[in-house]
C-alpha positions in Angstrom: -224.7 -79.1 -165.1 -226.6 -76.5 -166.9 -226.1 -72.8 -166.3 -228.7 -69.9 -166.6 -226.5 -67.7 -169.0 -228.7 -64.8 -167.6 -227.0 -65.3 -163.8 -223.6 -66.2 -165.4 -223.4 -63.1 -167.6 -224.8 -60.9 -165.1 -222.3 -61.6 -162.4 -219.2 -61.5 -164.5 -218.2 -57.7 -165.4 -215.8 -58.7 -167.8 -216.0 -62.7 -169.3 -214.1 -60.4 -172.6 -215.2 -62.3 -175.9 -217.7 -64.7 -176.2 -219.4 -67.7 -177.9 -222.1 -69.8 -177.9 -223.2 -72.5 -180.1 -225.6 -75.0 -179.8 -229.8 -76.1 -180.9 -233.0 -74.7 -179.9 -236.0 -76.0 -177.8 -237.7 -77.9 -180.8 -234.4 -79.0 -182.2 -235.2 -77.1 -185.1 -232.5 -74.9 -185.3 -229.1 -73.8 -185.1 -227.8 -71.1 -182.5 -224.9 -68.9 -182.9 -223.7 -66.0 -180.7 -221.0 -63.7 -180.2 -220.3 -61.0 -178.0 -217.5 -58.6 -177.4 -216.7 -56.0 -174.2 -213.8 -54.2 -174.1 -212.1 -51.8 -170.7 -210.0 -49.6 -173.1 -211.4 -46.6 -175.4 -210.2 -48.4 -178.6 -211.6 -51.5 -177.7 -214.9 -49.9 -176.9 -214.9 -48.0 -180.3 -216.4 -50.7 -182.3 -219.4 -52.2 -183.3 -220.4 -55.0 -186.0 -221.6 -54.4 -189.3 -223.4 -57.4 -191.9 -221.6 -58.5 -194.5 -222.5 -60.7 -197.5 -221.3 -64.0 -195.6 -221.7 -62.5 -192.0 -220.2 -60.3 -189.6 -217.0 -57.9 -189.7 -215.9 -55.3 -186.8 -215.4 -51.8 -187.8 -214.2 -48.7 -186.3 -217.0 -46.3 -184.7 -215.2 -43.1 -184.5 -212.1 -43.5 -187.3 -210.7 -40.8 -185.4 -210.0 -42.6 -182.5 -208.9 -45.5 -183.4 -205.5 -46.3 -182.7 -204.3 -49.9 -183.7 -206.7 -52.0 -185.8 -204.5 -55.4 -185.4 -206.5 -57.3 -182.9 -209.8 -55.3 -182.8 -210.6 -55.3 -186.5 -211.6 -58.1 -188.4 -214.5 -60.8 -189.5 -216.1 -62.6 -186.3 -218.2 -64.7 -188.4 -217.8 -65.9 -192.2 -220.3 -68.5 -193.7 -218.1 -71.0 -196.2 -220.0 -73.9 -197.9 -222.4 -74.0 -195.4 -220.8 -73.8 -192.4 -221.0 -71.1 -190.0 -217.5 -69.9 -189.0 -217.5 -68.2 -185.7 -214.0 -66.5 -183.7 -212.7 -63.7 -182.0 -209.9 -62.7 -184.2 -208.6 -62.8 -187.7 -208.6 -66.8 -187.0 -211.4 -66.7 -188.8 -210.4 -66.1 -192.2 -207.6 -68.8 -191.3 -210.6 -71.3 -190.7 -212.5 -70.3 -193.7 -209.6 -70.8 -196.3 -208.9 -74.2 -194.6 -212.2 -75.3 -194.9 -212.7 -73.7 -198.4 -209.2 -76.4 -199.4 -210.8 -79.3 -197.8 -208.8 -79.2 -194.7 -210.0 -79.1 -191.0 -211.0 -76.9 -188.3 -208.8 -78.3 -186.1 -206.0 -78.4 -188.6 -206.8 -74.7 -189.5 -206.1 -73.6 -185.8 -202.9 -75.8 -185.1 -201.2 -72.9 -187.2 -202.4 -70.5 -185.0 -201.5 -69.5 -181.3 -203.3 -67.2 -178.5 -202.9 -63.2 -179.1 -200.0 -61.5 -178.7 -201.2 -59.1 -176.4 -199.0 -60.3 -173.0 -199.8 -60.1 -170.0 -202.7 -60.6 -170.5 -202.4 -63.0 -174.4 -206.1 -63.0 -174.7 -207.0 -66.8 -176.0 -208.5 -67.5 -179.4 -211.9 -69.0 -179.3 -213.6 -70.8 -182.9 -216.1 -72.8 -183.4 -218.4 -73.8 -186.4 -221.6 -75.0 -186.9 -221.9 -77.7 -189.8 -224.9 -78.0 -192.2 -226.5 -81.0 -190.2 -226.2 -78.8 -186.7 -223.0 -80.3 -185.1 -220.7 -78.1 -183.1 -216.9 -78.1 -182.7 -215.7 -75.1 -180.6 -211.3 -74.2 -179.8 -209.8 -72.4 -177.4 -206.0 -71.3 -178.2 -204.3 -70.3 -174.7 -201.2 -69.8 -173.6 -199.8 -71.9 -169.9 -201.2 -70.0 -167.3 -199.7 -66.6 -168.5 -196.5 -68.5 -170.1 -196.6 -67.7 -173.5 -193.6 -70.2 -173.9 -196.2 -72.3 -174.3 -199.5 -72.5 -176.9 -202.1 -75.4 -175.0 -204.8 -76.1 -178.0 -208.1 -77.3 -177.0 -210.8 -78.5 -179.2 -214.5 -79.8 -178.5 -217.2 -81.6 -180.4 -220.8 -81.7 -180.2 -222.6 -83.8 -183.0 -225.7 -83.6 -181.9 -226.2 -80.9 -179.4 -229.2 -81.3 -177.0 -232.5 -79.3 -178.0 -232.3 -76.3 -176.0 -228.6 -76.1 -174.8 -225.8 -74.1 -176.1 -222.3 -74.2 -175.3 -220.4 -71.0 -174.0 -216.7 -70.2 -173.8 -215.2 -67.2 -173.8 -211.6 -65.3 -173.4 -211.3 -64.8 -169.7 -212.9 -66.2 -166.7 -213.0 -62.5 -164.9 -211.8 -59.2 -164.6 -208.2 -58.6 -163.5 -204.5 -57.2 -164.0 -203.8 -59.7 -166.2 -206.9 -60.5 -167.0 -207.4 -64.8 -166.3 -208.0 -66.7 -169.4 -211.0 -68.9 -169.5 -210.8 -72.1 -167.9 -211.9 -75.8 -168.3 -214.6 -77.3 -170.6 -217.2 -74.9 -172.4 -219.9 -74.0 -170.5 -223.4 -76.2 -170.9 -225.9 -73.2 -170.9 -230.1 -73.6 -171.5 -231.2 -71.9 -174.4 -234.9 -71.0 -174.0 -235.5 -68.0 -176.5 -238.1 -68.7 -179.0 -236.1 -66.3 -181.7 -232.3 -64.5 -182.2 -233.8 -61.7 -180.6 -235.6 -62.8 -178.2 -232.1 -64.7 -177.0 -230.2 -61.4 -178.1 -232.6 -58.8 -175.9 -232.0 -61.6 -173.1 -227.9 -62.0 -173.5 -227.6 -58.1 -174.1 -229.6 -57.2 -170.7 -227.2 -59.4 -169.2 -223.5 -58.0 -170.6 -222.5 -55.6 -168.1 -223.4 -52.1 -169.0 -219.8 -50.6 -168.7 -217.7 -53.0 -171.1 -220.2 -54.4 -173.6 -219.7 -53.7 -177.0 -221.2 -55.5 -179.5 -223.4 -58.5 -180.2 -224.6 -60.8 -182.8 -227.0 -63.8 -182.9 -228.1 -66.7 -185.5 -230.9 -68.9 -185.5 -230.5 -71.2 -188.0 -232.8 -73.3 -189.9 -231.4 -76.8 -190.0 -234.1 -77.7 -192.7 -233.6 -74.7 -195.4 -230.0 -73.4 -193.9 -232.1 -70.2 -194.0 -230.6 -67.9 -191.3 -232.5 -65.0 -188.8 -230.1 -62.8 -187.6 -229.5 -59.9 -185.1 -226.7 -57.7 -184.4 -227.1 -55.3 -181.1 -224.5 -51.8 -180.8 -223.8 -50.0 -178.2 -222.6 -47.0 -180.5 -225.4 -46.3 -182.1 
């Protein structure tokens, strides 16, 4: 089944952090995107900011911030070619694995969901390769039992023109808030450009607890990469 991320964006108030990966219409090109929401004040004081190989979070206001540990880091890094995507400081764990040779899934078997209980908000990765292939993780604890880490991967060699695949930290809103559930969701991707798909996903983020957003289009051809990042503290 293929979702319209439009509808499935629009009626969840809080899906948390987000990602989708995955190949344009004409098969041309790579897509990344990440989003972030947040329900608390330091949370929601954040945006993203370019870096030389991507993306890193920063505070808004300095003076309100109040503990960088989970909110403050690189959501995407670009190592050798490959696009490094995640919601936490994961990614720098990813990068350095990849950097030595090793794997994304081996990266990520050292790692566990955050500790943040109730709620231990999952870690979600994913990369996109030089020849377009997608692998994407969610780290989660057992249904709210952080006795236990349950490690999922997924790969996508050759994602179908026009789809993306979407996962992201909790199904919906709630006291604790529901970790994400099942496979990645198979999503159409119909923008002809990163901001045409980042006007569209934006729109869509409800207007209370979005934060941030960034989106790739890559060229699979050059590696040459058209990017957008959208703030709500502007």
């Amino acid at each position: 089944m293929i979702y319209d991320i439009a509808k499935l964006l629009r009626e969840n108030t809080y899906p948390g952090r987000g990602i989708i990966l995955g190949r344009t219409k004409d098969g041309k090109k790579a897509v990344a995107a990440y989003f972030i929401m947040g329900r608390s004040q330091n949370s929601r004081n954040r945006v993203f900011e370019a870096t030389e190989d991507g993306i890193r979070t920063r505070a808004f206001d300095e003076s309100k911030m109040e503990d960088p540990s989970l909110i403050i880091y690189h959501p995407v890094r670009a190592v050798n070619g490959t696009l490094v995507v995640t919601n936490g400081d994961q990614t720098d764990t990813v990068a350095d694995a990849l950097r030595a040779g090793e794997s994304f899934a081996a990266a990520l078997r050292t790692r566990e969901f955050e500790p943040d209980g109730p709620n231990w908000t999952p870690r979600i990765s994913g990369v996109i390769t030089p020849d377009g292939g997608c692998k994407l993780s969610i780290l989660k604890s057992m249904d709210g039992d952080p006795a236990c880490c349950c490690r999922y991967f997924y790969e996508y060699d050759r994602p179908v023109p026009g789809t993306g695949h979407f996962i992201h930290t909790y199904r919906c809103d709630g006291n604790p808030i529901p970790s994400f559930a099942g496979e990645p969701e198979r999503v159409a991707v119909e923008a002809e450009s990163a901001r045409e798909l980042a006007e569209l996903l934006w729109e869509n983020l409800n207007g209370d607890n979005k934060v941030s957003l960034y989106v790739s289009f890559i060229d699979l051809a050059s590696g040459q990469a058209d990017s957008v990042i959208i703030n709500k503290n502007v």
